[in-house]
C-alpha positions as CSV (number, residue, x, y, z in Angstrom):
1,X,-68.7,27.1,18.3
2,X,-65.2,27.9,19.7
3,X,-63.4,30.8,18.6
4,X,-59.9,32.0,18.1
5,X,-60.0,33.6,21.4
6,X,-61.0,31.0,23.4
7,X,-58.7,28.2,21.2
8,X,-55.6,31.4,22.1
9,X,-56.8,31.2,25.9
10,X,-56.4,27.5,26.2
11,X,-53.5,27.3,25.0
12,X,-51.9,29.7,26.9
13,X,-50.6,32.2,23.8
14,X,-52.0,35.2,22.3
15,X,-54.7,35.5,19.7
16,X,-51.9,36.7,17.1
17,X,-49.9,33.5,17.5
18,X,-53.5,31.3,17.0
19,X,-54.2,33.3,13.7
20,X,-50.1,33.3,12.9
21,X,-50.6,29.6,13.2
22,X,-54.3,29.4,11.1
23,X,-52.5,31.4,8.2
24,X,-50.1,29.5,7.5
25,X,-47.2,31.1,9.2
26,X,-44.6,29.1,11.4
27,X,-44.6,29.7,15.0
28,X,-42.7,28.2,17.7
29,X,-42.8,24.6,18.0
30,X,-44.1,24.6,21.5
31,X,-46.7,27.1,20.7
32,X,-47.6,25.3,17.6
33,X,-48.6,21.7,19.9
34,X,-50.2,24.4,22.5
35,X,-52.5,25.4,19.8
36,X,-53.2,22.4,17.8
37,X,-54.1,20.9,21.4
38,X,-56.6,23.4,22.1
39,X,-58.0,22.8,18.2
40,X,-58.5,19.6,19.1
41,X,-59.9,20.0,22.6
42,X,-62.4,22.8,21.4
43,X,-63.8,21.0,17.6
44,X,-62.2,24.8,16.8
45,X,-63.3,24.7,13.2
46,X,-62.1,28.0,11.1
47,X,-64.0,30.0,8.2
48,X,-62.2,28.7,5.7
49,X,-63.7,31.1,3.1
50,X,-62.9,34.1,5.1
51,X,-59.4,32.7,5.4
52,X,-58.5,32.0,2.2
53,X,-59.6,35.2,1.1
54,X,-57.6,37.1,3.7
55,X,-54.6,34.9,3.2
56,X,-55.0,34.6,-0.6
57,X,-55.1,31.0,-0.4
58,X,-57.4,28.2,-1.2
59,X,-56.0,25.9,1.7
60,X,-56.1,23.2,-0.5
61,X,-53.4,20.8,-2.0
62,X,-53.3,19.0,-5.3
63,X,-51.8,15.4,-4.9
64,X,-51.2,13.5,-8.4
65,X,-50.7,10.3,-8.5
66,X,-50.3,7.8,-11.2
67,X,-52.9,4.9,-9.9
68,X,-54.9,4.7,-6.9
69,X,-55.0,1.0,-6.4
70,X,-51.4,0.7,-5.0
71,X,-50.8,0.2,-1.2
72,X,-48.4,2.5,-1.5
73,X,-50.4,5.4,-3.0
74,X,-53.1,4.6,-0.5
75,X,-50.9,4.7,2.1
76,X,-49.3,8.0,1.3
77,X,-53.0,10.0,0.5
78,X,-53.5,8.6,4.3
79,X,-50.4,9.9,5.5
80,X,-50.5,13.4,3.5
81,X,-54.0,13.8,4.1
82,X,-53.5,13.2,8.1
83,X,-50.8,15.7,8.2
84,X,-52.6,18.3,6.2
85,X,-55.8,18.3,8.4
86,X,-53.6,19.5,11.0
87,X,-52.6,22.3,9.6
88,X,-55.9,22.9,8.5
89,X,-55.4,21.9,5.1
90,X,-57.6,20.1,2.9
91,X,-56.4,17.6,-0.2
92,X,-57.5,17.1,-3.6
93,X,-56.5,13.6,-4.8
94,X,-56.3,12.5,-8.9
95,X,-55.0,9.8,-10.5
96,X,-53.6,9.8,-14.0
97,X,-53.8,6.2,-14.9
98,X,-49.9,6.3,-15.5
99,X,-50.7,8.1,-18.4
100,X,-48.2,11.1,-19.5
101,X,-51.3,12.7,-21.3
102,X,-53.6,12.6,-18.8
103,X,-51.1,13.7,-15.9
104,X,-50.8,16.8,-17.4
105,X,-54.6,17.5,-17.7
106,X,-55.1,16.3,-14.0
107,X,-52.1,19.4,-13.4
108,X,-54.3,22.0,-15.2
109,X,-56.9,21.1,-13.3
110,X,-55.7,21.0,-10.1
111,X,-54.4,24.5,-11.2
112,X,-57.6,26.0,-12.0
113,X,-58.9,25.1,-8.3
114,X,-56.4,27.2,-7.1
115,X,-54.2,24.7,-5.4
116,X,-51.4,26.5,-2.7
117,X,-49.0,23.3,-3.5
118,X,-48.4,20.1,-4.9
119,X,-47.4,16.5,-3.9
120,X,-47.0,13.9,-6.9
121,X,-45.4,11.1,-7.9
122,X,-44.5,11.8,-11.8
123,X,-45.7,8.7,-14.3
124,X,-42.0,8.5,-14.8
125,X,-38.4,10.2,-14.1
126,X,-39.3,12.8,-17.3
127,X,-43.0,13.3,-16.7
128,X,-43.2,16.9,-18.6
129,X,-45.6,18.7,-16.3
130,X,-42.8,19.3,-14.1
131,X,-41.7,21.6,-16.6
132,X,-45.0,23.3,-16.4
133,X,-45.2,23.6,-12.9
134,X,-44.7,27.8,-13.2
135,X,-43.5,28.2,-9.2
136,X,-45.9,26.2,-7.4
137,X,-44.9,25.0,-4.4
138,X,-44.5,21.4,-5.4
139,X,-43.0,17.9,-3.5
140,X,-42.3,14.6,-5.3
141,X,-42.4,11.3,-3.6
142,X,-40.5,8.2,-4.7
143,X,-38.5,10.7,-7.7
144,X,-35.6,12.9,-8.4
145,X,-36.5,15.4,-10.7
146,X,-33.7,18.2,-11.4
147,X,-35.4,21.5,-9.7
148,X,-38.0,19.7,-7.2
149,X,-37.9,18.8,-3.6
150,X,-38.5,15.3,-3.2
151,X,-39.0,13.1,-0.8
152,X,-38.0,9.3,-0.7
153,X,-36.9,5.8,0.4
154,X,-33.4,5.0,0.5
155,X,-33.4,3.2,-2.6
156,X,-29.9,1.9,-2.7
157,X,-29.7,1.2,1.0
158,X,-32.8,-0.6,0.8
159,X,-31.9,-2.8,-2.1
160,X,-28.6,-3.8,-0.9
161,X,-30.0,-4.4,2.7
162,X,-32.4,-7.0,0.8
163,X,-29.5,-8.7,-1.4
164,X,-27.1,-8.7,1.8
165,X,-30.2,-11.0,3.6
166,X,-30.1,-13.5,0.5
167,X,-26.1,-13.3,-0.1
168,X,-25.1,-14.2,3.8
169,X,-27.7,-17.4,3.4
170,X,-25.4,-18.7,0.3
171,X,-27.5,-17.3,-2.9
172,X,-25.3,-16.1,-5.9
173,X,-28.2,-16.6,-8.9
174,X,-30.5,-14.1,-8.1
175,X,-32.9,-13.5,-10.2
176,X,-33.7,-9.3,-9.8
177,X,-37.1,-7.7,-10.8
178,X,-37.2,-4.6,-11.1
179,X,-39.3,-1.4,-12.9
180,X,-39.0,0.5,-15.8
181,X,-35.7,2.1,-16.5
182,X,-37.4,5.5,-17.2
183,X,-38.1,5.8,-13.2
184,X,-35.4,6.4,-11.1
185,X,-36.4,4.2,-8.1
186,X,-35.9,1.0,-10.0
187,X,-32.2,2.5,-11.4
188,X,-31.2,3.1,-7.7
189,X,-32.8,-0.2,-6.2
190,X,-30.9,-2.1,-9.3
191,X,-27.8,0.1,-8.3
192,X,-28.3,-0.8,-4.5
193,X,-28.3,-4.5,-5.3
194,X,-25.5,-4.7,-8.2
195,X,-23.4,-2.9,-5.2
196,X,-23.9,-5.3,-2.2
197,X,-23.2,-8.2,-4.9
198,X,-19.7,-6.8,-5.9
199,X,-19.1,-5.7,-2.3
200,X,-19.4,-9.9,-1.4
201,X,-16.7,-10.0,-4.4
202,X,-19.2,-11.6,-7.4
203,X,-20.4,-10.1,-10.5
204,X,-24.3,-11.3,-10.8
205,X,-25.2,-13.1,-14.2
206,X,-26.7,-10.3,-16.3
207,X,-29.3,-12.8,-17.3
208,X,-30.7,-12.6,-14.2
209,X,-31.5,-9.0,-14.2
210,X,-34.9,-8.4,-15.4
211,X,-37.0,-5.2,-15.8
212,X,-40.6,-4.5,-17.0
213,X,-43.4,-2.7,-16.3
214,X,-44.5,-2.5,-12.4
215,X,-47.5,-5.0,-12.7
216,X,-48.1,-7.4,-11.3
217,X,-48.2,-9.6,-15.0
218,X,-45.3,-8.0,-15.6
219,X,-43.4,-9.8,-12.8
220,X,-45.2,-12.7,-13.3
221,X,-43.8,-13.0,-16.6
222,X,-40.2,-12.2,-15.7
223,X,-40.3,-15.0,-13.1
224,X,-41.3,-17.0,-15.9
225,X,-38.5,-16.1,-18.1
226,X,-36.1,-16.7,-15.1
227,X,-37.5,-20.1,-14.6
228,X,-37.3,-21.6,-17.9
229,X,-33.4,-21.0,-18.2
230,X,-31.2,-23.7,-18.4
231,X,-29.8,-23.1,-14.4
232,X,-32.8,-21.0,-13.0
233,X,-31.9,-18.7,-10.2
234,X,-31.7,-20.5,-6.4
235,X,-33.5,-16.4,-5.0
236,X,-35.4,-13.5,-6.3
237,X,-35.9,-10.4,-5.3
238,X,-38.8,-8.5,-6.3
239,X,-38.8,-4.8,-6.1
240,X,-42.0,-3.6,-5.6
241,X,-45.4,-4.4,-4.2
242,X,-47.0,-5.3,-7.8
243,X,-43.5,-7.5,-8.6
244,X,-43.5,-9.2,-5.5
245,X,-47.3,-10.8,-6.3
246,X,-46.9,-11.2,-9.6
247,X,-43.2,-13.0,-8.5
248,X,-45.3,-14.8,-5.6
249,X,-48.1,-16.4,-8.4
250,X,-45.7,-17.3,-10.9
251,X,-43.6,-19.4,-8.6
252,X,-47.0,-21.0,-7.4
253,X,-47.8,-21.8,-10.7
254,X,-44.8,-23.5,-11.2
255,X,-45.1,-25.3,-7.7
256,X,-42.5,-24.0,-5.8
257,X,-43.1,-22.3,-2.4
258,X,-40.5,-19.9,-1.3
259,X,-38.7,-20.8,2.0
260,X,-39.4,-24.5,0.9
261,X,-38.5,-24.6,-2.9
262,X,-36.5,-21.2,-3.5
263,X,-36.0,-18.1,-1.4
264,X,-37.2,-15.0,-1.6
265,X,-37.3,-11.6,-0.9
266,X,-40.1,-9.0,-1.9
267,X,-41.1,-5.5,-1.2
268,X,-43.8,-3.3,0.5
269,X,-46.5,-6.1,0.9
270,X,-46.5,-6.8,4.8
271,X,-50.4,-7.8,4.6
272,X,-49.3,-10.2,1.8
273,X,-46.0,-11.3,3.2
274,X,-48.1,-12.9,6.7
275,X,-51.2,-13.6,5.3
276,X,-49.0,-16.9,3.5
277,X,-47.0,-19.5,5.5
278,X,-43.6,-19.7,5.7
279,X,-43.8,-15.8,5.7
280,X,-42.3,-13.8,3.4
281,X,-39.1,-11.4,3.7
282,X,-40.2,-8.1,2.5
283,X,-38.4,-4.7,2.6
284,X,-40.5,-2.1,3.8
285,X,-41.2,1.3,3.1
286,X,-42.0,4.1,5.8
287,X,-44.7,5.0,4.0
288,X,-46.6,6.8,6.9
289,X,-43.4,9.2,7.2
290,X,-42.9,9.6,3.7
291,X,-46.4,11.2,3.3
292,X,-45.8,13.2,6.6
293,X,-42.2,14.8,5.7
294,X,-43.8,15.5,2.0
295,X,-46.9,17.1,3.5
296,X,-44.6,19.2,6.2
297,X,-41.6,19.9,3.5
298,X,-44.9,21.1,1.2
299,X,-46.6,23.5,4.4
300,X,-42.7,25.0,4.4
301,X,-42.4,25.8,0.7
302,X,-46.0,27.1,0.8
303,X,-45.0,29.4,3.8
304,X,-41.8,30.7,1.7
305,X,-39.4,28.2,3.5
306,X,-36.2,27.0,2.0
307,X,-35.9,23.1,2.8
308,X,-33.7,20.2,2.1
309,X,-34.1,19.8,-2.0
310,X,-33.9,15.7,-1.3
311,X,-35.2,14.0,1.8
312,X,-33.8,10.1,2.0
313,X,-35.7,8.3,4.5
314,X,-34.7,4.9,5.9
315,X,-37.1,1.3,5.0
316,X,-36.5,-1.4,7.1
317,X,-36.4,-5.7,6.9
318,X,-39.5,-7.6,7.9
319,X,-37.6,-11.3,8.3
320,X,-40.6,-14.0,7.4
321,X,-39.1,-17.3,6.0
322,X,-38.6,-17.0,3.0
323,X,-35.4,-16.9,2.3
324,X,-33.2,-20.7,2.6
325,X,-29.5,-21.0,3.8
326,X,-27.9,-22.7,1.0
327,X,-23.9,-23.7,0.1
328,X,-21.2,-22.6,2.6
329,X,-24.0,-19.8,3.9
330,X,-22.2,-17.0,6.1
């Protein structure tokens, strides 16, 4: 088994920067890949339990989520976990079932394990454990919460990037689904899109604005609602993965294909949005960076570091053909 000695002689620094680096304690970038390298080169596997108790720390982080069978959730435990193991961190995952009640035991239990930090996506905008928190190092992801660092899409730019794709091909009803008011994501993604509407010079039919729970019945049900008005919408935009299937069924069920029948434009699902033909226009998420900068942001406030309180990361357009040029299109 390799030791610290050899890992330090490898990579070309002293055994002071390897065990600077071990503990937690930031180093020069170059150094830092110069020892990581060697890590990996030599399997260099530290005593965890002799760290910790020389550090004070468990080396472990809690990360809280509010369901587990999301592909965005899975996506970010991948991401966070990958970044962690690097730094030779180790992550314990719970869900909470999106239940207030039960997020706040899974905290008090992640507690009593000692946890150095944090990551977690709160049930909603107000979840009370971050009151609770009592100066743990702690990142959100996909929230604002007054007090926490968090790390996140571009919610605005991302909505408005997807109502700009529908608006330039002619579309004025569009029918908008979005989550729960009590989150903040869906208030900035309905924000995004109400703002590239009035920046085209049109005010959107409020009847066409529809919020619910993020299910996937839930959208499913709001496509529904949309359909059976007396002049349906001629686009919708879904704002999330479990929207944008439940939007996706619902128009099935009714016969109409999008890119054929009705356009449309959904959210996170790239595995969905190929797997059907035409494909369909989804906005993605940078979900492998947003697990990274909240794992790295976390390592930071662990380590004492002050760090940007809100990180706003970029998603991007995956163009399928979903979305039909209508009218006097741009």
């Amino acid at each position: 088994m390799a030791t610290i000695r050899e890992v330090a002689r490898f990579a070309g620094v002293s055994e002071a920067t390897v065990s600077k680096y071990l503990n937690g304690t930031r180093i020069r970038d170059s150094n830092a890949r110069a020892v990581e390298e060697a890590i990996r080169a030599l399997n260099f596997r530290p005593n965890e339990m002799a760290r910790g108790l020389r550090t004070s720390r468990s080396m472990t982080v809690g990360v809280l989520l509010p369901q587990l069978d999301n592909l965005f959730f899975t996506g970010i435990i991948q991401s966070v976990d990958a970044a962690l193991e690097e730094a030779g961190y180790s992550a314990l995952v719970c869900s909470c079932r999106s239940d207030t009640d039960r997020e706040q035991k899974r905290l008090d239990l992640l507690r009593r394990k000692k946890i150095d930090g944090l990551i977690a996506v709160p049930t909603t905008s107000a979840s009370s454990f971050v009151r609770s928190l009592d100066g743990l190092p702690t990142v959100l992801i996909d929230r604002i919460v007054e007090g926490c660092v968090s790390v996140l899409t571009d919610n605005e730019a991302a909505a408005g990037m997807a109502a700009e794709e529908l608006i330039r091909a002619g579309h004025r009803r569009i029918g908008l689904l979005t989550g729960p008011d009590s989150n903040y994501t869906p208030v900035e993604r309905r924000a995004g899109f109400l703002a590239a509407c009035r920046a085209r010079g049109f005010e959107p039919d409020p009847r066409l604005l529809r919020s619910g729970e993020y299910t996937a019945e839930s959208g499913a049900r709001m496509t529904r609602e949309l359909l059976s008005l007396c002049e349906p919408p001629t686009a919708f935009f879904a704002t999330n993965n479990e929207l944008t299937v439940g939007c996706v069924t619902a128009l099935a069920e009714a016969g109409l294909l999008p890119g054929r029948d009705v356009s449309f434009v959904g959210f996170d699902n790239r595995i969905l949005a190929e797997a059907l033909r035409p494909r369909l226009t989804v906005v993605l998420k940078p979900v492998e960076e947003i697990g990274r900068r909240a794992a790295e942001t976390l390592l930071r406030r662990i380590a004492g570091e002050e760090t940007e309180p809100v990180i706003r990361l970029p998603a991007s357009l995956f163009r399928g053909g979903s979305v039909l040029r209508i009218g006097g299109a741009d």
